[in-house]
C-alpha positions in Angstrom: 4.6 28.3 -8.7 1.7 28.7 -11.0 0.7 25.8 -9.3 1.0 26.4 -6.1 -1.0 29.8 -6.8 -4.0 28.5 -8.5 -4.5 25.7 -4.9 -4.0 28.9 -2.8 -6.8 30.4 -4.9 -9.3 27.7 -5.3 -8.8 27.6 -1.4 -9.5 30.8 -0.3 -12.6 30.7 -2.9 -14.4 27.7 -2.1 -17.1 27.3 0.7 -16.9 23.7 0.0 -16.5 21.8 3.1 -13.2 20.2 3.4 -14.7 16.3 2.8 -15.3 18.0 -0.8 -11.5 19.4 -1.2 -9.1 17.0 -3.2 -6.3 15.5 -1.4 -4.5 18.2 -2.8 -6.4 20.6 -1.3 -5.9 19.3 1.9 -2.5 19.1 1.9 -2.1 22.3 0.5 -4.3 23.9 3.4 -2.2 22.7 6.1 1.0 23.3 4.9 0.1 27.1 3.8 -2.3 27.7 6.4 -1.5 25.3 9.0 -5.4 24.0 8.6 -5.6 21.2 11.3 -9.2 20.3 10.5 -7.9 20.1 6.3 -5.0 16.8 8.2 -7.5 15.4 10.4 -10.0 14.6 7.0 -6.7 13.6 5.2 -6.1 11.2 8.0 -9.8 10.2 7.9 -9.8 10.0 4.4 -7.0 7.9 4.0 -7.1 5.7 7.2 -8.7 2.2 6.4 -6.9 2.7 3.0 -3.5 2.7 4.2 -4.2 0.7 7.4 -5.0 -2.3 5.2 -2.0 -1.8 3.1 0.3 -1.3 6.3 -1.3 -4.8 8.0 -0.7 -6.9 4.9 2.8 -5.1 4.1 3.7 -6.2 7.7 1.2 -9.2 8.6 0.8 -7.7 12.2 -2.3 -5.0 13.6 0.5 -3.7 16.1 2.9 -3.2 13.6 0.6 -1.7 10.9 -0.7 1.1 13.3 2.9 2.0 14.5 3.5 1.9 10.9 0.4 4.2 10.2 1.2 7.1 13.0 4.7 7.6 11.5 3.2 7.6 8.2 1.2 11.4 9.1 3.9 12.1 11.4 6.2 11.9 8.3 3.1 13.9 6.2 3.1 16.5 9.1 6.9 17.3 9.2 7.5 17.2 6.0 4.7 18.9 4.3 6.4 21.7 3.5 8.0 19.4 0.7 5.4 18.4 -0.9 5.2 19.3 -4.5 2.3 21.1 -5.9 2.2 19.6 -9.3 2.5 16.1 -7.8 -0.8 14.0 -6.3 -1.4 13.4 -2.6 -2.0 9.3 -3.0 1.5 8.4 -4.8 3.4 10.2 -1.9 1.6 9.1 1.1 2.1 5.6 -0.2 5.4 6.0 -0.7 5.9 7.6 2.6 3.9 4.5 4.0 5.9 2.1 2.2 9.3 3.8 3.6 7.4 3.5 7.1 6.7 0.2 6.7 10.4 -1.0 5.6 12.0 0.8 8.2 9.7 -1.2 10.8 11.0 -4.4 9.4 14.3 -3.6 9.2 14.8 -2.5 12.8 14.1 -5.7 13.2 10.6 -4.4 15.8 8.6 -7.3 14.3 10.5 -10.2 12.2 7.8 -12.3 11.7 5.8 -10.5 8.7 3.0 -12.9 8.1 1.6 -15.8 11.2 0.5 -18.8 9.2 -1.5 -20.2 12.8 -3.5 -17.1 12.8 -6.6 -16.5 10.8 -7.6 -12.6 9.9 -10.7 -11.8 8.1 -9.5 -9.3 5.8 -5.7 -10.8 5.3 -7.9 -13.8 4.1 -10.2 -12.1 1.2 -6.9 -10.6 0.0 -5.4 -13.9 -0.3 -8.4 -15.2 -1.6 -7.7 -12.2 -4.9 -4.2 -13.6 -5.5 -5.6 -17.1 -5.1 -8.3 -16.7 -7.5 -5.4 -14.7 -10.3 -3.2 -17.4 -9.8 -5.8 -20.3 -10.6 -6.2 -18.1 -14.1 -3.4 -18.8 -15.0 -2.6 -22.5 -17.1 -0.6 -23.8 -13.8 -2.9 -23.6 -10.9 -0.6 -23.9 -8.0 -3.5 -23.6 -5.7 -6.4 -25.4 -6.8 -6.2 -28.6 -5.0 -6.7 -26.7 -1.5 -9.2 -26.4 0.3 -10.4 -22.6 0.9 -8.5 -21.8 4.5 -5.8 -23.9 3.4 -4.9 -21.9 0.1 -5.1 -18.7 2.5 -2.6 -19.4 4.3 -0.6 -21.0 1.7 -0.6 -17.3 -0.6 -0.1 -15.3 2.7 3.2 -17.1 3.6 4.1 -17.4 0.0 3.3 -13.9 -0.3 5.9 -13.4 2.6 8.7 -15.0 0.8 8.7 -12.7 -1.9 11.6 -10.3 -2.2 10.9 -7.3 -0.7 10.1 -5.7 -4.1 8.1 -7.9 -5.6 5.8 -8.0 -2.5 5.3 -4.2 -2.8 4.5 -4.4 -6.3 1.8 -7.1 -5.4 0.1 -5.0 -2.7 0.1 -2.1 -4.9 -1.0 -3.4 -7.5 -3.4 -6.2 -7.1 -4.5 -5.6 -3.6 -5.1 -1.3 -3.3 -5.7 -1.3 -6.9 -3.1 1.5 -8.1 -2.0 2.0 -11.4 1.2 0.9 -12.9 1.9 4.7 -13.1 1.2 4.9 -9.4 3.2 2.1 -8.0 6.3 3.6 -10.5 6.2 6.7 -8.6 5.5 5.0 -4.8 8.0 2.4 -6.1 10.6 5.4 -7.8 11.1 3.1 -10.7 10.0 3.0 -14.6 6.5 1.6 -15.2 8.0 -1.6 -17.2 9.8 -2.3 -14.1 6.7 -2.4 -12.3 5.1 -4.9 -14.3 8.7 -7.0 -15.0 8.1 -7.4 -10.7 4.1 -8.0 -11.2 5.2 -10.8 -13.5 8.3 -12.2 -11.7 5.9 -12.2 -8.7 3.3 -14.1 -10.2 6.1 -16.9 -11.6 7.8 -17.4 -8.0 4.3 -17.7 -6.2 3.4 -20.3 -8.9 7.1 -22.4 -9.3 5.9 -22.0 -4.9 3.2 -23.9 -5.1 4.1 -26.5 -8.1 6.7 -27.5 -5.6 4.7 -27.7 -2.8 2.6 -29.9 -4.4 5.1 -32.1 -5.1 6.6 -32.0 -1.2 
């Protein structure tokens, strides 16, 4: 409550425009004051963001934007729940995540990543993973050529558990903290990095045995 009074006040205060109001701000404004300017900058604020999560979480444009509009659908009906000690980025990813796994599962799009087709940004991401798995003392990918390794992490990266593939996008794609993925992810922080880790060893076991096929 105490809370919840001191965002009402630093609202009605401020003549800050609302690109300078937190994300907690934002939300706050709509869902007291039903401010439709404060969600469209939430929505603008957040849209290449959580685009680019939704696309690599599903490996399809189509899918991602379906994903996307019933992730501020979601933040529009349910608003009102949103807790005012609690921070606006955690909860729309884990709205965005729900989104995302409820696509798959109706089974709208079964194919999460095409290995044929080649997408500029789905390919610097790979590239990341690519370049943290070649750290390590196995290289599973160093032999390949640049577009072949691509491909090679984004369809490895598709095999992953469901789990584990949400810790890696979290984590080493949008750059979260372990605290953040623990609260998107509703588990403890050493389970975060017990998936990060158990990621990294069945991407790498992937491509020893790939190399050997």
């Amino acid at each position: 409550m105490i809370a919840t009074l001191a965002v009402r006040r630093t609202l009605r205060d401020t003549n800050q425009p609302r690109t300078e109001w937190s994300d907690e701000q934002l939300v706050a404004a709509y869902r007291d004051q039903a401010d439709r300017a404060a969600f469209d900058e939430l929505v603008h604020r957040y849209e290449r963001e959580l685009y680019s999560y939704l696309r690599r979480f599903l490996g399809d444009a189509a899918a991602a934007e379906d994903a996307f509009q019933a992730t501020f659908l979601q933040v529009h009906l349910k608003c009102d729940q949103f807790e005012a000690d609690r921070k606006v980025r955690p909860w729309l990813y884990t709205i965005a995540t729900n989104q995302a796994i409820d696509l798959q599962r109706r089974g709208k799009r079964h194919k999460m990543v095409s290995l044929d087709r080649r997408d500029s940004a789905a390919d610097d991401d790979a590239g990341t993973l690519a370049n943290l798995l070649e750290s390590r003392e196995v290289a599973p990918t160093a032999n390949l050529e640049s577009n072949e390794r691509e491909s090679w992490v984004r369809g490895a990266l598709a095999d992953l558990p469901e789990q584990l593939r949400i810790a890696v996008n979290l984590i080493y794609y949008q750059g979260l903290k372990y605290r953040e993925a623990a609260e998107i992810m509703n588990v403890p922080v050493g389970t975060v990095k017990s998936r990060l880790h158990t990621a990294v060893l069945k991407l790498t076991e992937a491509g020893k045995a790939a190399r050997l096929n």
